[in-house]
FIZA-333149 format. One record per residue (C-alpha): residue in three letters; x, z negated, y. Coordinates in steps of 0.05 Angstrom, whole numbers, plus 5000, padded with zeros to 4 digits. Layout:
N
ALAXZY ...
***
This chain:
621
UNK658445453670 UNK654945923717 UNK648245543714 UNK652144803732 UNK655845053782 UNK650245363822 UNK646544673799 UNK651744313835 UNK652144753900 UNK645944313928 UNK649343683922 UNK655644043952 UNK653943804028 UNK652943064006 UNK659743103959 UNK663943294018 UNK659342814073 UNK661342204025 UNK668242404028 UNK669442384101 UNK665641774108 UNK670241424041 UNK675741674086 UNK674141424157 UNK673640744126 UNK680040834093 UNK682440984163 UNK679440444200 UNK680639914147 UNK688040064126 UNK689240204207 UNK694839624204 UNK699340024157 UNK697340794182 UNK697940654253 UNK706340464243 UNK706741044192 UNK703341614240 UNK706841364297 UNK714041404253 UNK711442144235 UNK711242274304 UNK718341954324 UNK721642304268 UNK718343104301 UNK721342874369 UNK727942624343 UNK728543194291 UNK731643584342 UNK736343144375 UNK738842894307 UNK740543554286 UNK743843704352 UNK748843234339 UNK750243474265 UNK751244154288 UNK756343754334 UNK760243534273 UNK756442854266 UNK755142524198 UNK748042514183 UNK747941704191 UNK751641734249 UNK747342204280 UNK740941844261 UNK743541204287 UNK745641424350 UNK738441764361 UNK734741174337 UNK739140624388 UNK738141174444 UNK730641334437 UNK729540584429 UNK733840314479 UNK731840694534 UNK723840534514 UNK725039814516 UNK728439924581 UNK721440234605 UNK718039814572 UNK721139244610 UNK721039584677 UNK713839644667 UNK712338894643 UNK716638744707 UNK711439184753 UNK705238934718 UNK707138304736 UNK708738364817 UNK702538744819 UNK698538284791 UNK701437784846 UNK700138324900 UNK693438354882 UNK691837694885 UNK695037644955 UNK691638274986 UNK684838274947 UNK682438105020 UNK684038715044 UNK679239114997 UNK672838665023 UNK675238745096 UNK676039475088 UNK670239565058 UNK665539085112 UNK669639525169 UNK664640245139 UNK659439695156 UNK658939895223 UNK652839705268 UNK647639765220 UNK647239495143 UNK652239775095 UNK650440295042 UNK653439644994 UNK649939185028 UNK642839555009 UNK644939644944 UNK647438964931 UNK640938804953 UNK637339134916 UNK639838904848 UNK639238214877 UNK631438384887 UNK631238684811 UNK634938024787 UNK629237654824 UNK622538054792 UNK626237944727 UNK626637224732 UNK619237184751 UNK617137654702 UNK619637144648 UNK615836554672 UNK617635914714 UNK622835394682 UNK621234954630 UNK619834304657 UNK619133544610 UNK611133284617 UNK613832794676 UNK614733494713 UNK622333294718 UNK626733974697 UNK631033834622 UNK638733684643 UNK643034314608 UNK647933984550 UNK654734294573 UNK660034314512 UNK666633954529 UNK672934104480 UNK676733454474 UNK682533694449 UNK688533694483 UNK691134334529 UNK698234174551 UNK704234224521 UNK704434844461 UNK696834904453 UNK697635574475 UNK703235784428 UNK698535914366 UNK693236414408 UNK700236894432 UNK704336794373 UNK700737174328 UNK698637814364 UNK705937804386 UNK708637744314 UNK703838334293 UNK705938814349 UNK713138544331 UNK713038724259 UNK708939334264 UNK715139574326 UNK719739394265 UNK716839754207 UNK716340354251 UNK723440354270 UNK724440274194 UNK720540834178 UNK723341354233 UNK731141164204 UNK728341314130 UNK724941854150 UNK730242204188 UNK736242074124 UNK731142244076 UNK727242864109 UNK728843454055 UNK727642944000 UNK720642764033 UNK719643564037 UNK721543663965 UNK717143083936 UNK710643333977 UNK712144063957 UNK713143793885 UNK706543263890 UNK703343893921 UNK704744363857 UNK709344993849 UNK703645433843 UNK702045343919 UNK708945303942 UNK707645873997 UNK702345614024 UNK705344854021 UNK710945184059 UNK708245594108 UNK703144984131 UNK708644534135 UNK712944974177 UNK707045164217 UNK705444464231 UNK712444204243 UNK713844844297 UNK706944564329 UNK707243954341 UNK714643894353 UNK713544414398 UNK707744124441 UNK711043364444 UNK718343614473 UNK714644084517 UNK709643664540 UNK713543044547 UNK717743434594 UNK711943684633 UNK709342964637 UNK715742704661 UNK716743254718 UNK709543024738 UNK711042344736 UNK718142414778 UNK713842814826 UNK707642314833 UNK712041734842 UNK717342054896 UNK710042314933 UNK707141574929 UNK713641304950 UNK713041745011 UNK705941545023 UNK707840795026 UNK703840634966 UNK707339994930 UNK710240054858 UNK710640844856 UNK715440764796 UNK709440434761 UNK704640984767 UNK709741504747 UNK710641204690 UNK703041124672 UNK702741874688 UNK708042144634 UNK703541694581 UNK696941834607 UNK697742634613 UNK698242694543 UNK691042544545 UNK687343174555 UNK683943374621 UNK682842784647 UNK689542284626 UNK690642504702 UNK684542204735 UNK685241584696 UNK692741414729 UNK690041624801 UNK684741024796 UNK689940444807 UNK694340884860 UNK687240884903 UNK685740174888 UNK692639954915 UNK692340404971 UNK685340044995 UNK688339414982 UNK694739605017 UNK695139195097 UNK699639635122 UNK695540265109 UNK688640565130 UNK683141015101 UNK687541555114 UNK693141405055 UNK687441344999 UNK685342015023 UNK692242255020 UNK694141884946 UNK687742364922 UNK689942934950 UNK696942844915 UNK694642814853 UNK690043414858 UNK695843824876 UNK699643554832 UNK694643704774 UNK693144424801 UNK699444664804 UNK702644374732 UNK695344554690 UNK695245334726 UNK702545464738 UNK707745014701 UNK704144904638 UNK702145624618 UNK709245934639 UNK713145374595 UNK708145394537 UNK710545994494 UNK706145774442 UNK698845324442 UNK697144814393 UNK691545204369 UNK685944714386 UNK680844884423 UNK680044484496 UNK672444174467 UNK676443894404 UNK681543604444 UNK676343164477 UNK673142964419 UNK679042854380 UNK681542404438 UNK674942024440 UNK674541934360 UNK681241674350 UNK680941194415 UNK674540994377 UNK677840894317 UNK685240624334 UNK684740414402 UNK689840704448 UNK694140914398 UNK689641274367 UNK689241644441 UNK696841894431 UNK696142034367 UNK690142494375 UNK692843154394 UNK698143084340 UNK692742874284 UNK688443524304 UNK693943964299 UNK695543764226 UNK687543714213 UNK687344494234 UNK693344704197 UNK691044464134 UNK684244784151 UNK688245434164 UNK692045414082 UNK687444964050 UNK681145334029 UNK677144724019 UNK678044434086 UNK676645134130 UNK672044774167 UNK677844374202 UNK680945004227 UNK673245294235 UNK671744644286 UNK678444414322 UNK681645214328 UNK682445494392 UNK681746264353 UNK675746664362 UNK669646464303 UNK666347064300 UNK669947724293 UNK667048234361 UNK662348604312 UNK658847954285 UNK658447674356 UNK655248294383 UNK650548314326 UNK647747754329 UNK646947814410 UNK642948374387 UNK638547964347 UNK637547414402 UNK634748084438 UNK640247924490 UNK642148584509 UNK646348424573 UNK651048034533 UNK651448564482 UNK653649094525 UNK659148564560 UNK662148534496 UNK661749234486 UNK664349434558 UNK670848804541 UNK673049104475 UNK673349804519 UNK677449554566 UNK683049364516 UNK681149934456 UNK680550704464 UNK672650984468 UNK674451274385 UNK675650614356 UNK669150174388 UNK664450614338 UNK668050314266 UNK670149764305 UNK663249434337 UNK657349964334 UNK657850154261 UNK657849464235 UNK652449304269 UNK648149834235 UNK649749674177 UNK648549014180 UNK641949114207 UNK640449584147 UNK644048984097 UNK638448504124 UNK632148904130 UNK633549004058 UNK635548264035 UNK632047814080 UNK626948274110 UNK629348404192 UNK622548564232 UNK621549264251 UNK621649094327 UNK629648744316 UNK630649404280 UNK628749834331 UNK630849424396 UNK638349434354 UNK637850284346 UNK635450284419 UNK640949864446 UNK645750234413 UNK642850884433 UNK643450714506 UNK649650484499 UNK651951044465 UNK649451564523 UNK650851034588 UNK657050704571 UNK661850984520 UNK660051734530 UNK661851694598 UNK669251334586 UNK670751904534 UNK669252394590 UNK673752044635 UNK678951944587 UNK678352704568 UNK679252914658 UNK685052414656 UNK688952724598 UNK687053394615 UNK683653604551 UNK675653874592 UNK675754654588 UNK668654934603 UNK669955554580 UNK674755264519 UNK673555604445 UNK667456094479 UNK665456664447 UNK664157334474 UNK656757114485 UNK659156574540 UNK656656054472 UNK661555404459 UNK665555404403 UNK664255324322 UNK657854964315 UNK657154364268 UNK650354024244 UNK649953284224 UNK644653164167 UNK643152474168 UNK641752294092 UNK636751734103 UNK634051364167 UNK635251284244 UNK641050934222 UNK644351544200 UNK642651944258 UNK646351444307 UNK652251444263 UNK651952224269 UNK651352194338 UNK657551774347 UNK661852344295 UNK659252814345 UNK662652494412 UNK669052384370 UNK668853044347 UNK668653364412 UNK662353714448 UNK666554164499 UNK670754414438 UNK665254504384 UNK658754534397 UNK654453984351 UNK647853894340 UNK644453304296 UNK638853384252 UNK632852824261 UNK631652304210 UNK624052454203 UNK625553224177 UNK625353304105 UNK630853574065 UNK627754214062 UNK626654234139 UNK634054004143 UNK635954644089 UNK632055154132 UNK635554914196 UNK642355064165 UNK640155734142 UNK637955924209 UNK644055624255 UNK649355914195 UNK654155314223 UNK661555284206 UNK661154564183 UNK655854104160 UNK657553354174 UNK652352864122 UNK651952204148 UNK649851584109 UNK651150824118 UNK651450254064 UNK647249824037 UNK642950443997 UNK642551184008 UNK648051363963 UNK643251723920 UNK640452113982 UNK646952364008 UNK648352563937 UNK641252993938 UNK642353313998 UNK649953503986 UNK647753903920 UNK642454183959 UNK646454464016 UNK652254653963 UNK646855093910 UNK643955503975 UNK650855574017 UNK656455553972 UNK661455744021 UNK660255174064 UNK663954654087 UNK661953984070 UNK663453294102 UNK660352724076 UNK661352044109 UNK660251464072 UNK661551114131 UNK661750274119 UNK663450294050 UNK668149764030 UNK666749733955 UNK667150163890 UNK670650703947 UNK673451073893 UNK667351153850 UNK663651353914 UNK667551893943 UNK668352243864 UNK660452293862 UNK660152523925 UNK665253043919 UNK661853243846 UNK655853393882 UNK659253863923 UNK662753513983 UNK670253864007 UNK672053154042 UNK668752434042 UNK670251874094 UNK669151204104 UNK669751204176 UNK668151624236 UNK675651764257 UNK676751904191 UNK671852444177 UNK674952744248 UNK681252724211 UNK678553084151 UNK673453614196 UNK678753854246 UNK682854224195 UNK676954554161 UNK674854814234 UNK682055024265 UNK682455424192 UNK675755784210 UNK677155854279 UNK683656184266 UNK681156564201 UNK680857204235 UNK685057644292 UNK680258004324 UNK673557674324 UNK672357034357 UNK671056384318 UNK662856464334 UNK663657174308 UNK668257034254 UNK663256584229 UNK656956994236 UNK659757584198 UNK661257084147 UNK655156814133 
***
């Protein structure tokens, strides 16, 4: 079974290409029956609320629904008809002032040619090397030019010739209007039982995860529609009372656009404000000055509701990013025409909730969600690798402005270690990646979070130069790091040692390049209270485990730290090795082998009356 599936994993990519494509044809192809059905799926998460408004009132469920229903679609065939009504006096405007545009626009003439006059001409001069460019005109051997055959329809046009060309796009949009009212009253009587039978279709195995995506999804997008619809219609009230005021004709028209249009993303705005300026130029009784004006409406307008309105009434996003908005917008237009344009935002919201629950279709939620990709450790690794150390230390310097100094070495600087060990070892990381990562993090280490513990130690009051010193004027209990394998270990030492504390214990970390008997002959000397062994994963396991029996043979009094820092598997088997080699406490991060060394020091420290720590621990050894 092993050897087929990882047979099939190849043909994995194609398997799930062929599948989107089987399903954008479904889309496209079956649009005439999906279009009513997603737009009833949206009616029915902006009625949901009103219906159950008036149950809580005391209203039977079909009373309730058929209230909603006659409401919702009495007062959008009112607008509806209100805007057929404009559309059609602006039409006749147009036709009456389209005058106005051409003198307007021969008035910039001024003295000299128009900048539209030299470009008209210009195309006209293009038009005219083209024609030459394709040879003179056919002529018959007399030298007299062919007469063009023109094409004249006989049949008759009075009378009802026209009815068959409107009737049937109008019975279409008719019947689909009807099915979708159909659907929204079913849908609205029948809403548990739809729940139940999708749960049930879905399987009782997943019914957690069926219920948690369709609650997510329902809070969403419900949600987003009655919030944004009543953004949109604040905007819309707004624009038109502002273009009334201007004296730009049918105001009520372009308020309306507005409220549909801003549910396009970004630029649903910029699209209405293209007839408002058109009217204005076309407008007698105005100048240059109320076009000018219109634009500067609607960029206040915009301002204000995108930077101030819309992020204090949001209390929740849709989760999509901004970029999948836009392309979601542009591949439904593409594929359902302007419905497809309201639908989009909607659609994407579903798409990235079933990418959230659905393991198979991550890549939804990996594409259209507005949520961070990469954790802060991968991103900074892998600025690392582009050998982009500015960015790298950006991140660095952000996660310390939100995290304490203690928690960016497990949380960003560790990680990236020992990934850089996991791919020197698997996919073979150059030496000069390896060592631009150890030097990065070693300046970053002594320039940037160094010097924030420091301040963070003034502010709380914790720096005592003369704290824990003994009678020589010497610091405190002294502690050596061993790192068990490479440079690796040594920076992860370096980072226990700033945790631990340099004005409270003095520390001191072995180099990488010593061998363990240099490293043995160190402690003998120094006689430290504690000896800290650091190693990272992938490997040196069997090191740490070398150099713990070592130290524990020669010094058997001493106490032992090991740090196993980065381990996330077999934890349990790791730490009883370790500790059967002779380790008192083992760690798997830095703040926890703090945890595990303070005790062992304040009980050393303390383990005597009458002799300082430094003392105390000389007369020991």
């Amino acid at each position: 079974m092993a050897t087929g599936s990882a047979a099939s994993s190849p043909q994995r990519p194609f398997l799930i290409l062929g599948t989107l494509v089987l399903v954008v044809a479904i889309l496209y192809w079956a649009h005439q029956v999906l279009i009513p059905l997603a737009l009833a799926i949206l009616l029915t998460f902006i009625l949901t609320p009103a219906v159950l408004f008036f149950q809580r009132r005391g209203l039977k469920r079909v009373l309730a629904v058929t209230l909603v229903v006659l409401l919702a679609f009495a007062l959008l065939t009112g607008l509806i008809w209100g805007l057929v009504v404009e559309v059609r006096d602006l039409s006749e405007y147009m036709a009456e002032n389209s005058k106005n545009i051409t003198r307007k626009i021969t008035s910039l003439q001024g003295s000299g040619p128009s900048v539209v006059s030299n470009f008209l001409k210009v195309f006209k001069d293009v038009g005219d090397e083209i024609r030459k460019a394709t040879g003179p005109e056919k002529t018959t051997p007399g030298g007299v030019k062919p007469v063009p055959v023109q094409t004249v329809d006989t049949k008759p046009t009075g009378g009802l010739a026209w009815f068959p060309l409107v009737a049937r796009p109008l019975l279409e949009v008719l019947a689909s209007a009807v099915l979708v009212i159909i659907l929204v009253v079913f849908m609205l009587m029948r809403r548990e039982d739809l729940r139940n039978r999708m749960l049930r279709l879905i399987g009782h195995g997943r019914l957690t995860v069926t219920t948690r995506a369709l609650d997510e999804a329902t809070h969403r997008i419900s949600g987003y529609l009655i919030m944004q619809l009543g953004i949109n219609t604040g905007f819309g009230i707004v624009l038109a009372i502002g273009l009334w005021f201007l004296g730009v004709p049918y105001a009520y028209l372009w308020g309306f656009l507005a409220v549909v249009l801003r549910f396009i993303p970004y630029i649903g705005t910029w699209v209405t404000a293209l007839l408002p300026l058109t009217i204005s130029v076309a407008n007698p009784e105005a100048d240059w000055f109320q076009p000018l004006w219109v634009l500067v409406l609607f960029g206040i307008l915009e301002l204000l509701t995108a930077n101030v309105v819309e992020p204090l009434l949001f209390s929740h996003s849709t989760g999509i990013s901004s970029i999948a908005l836009l392309v979601s917008a542009a591949f439904w237009t593409w594929l359902w025409g302007p419905i497809g344009l309201v639908l989009s935002t909607p659609l994407s919201v579903c798409l990235a909730v079933l990418g959230r629950y659905v393991p198979a279709l991550e890549f939804f939620d990996v594409l259209l969600g507005d949520e961070p990709v990469l954790d802060t450790k991968v991103s900074y690794y892998q600025r690392l690798l582009a050998r982009d150390q500015d960015e790298a230390i950006e991140l660095v310097e952000e996660y310390l402005a939100g995290h304490s100094y203690e928690t960016v070495y497990d949380d960003i600087l560790l990680p990236a270690l020992t990934f850089a060990r996991r791919d020197r070892e698997t996919i073979g990381l150059p030496v000069e990646d390896e060592r631009f990562i150890y030097q990065v993090t070693r300046d970053i280490l002594e320039e940037i979070v160094f010097p924030q513990r420091q301040i963070d130690l003034i502010a709380d009051h914790h720096v005592s130069a003369t704290k824990d010193a003994d009678e020589d004027g010497l610091p405190g209990l002294l502690v050596i790091g061993c790192p068990a394998r490479d440079e690796a270990d040594e920076l992860a030492l370096h980072m226990f040692a700033q945790v631990l504390g340099t004005n409270t214990y003095r520390t001191e970390v072995l180099s990488s390049n010593m061998l363990s008997a240099e490293m043995i002959a160190r402690v003998k000397e120094k006689r430290p209270a504690l000896v800290c062994i650091g190693s990272l994963p992938p490997g040196g396991l069997a090191q740490a485990r070398y150099l713990c029996k070592r130290l524990r043979r020669q010094f058997p009094e001493l106490k032992i730290v090991a740090g196993r820092w980065g381990q996330t598997e077999n934890l349990e088997k790791t730490q009883e090795r370790l500790r059967a080699a002779g380790a008192d406490q083992v760690a798997t991060t830095i703040l926890e082998s703090r945890t595990q060394a303070l005790p062992l020091l304040d009980t050393l420290a303390g383990s005597t009356n009458r002799l300082s720590p430094v003392a105390a621990q000389r007369k020991k050894w």
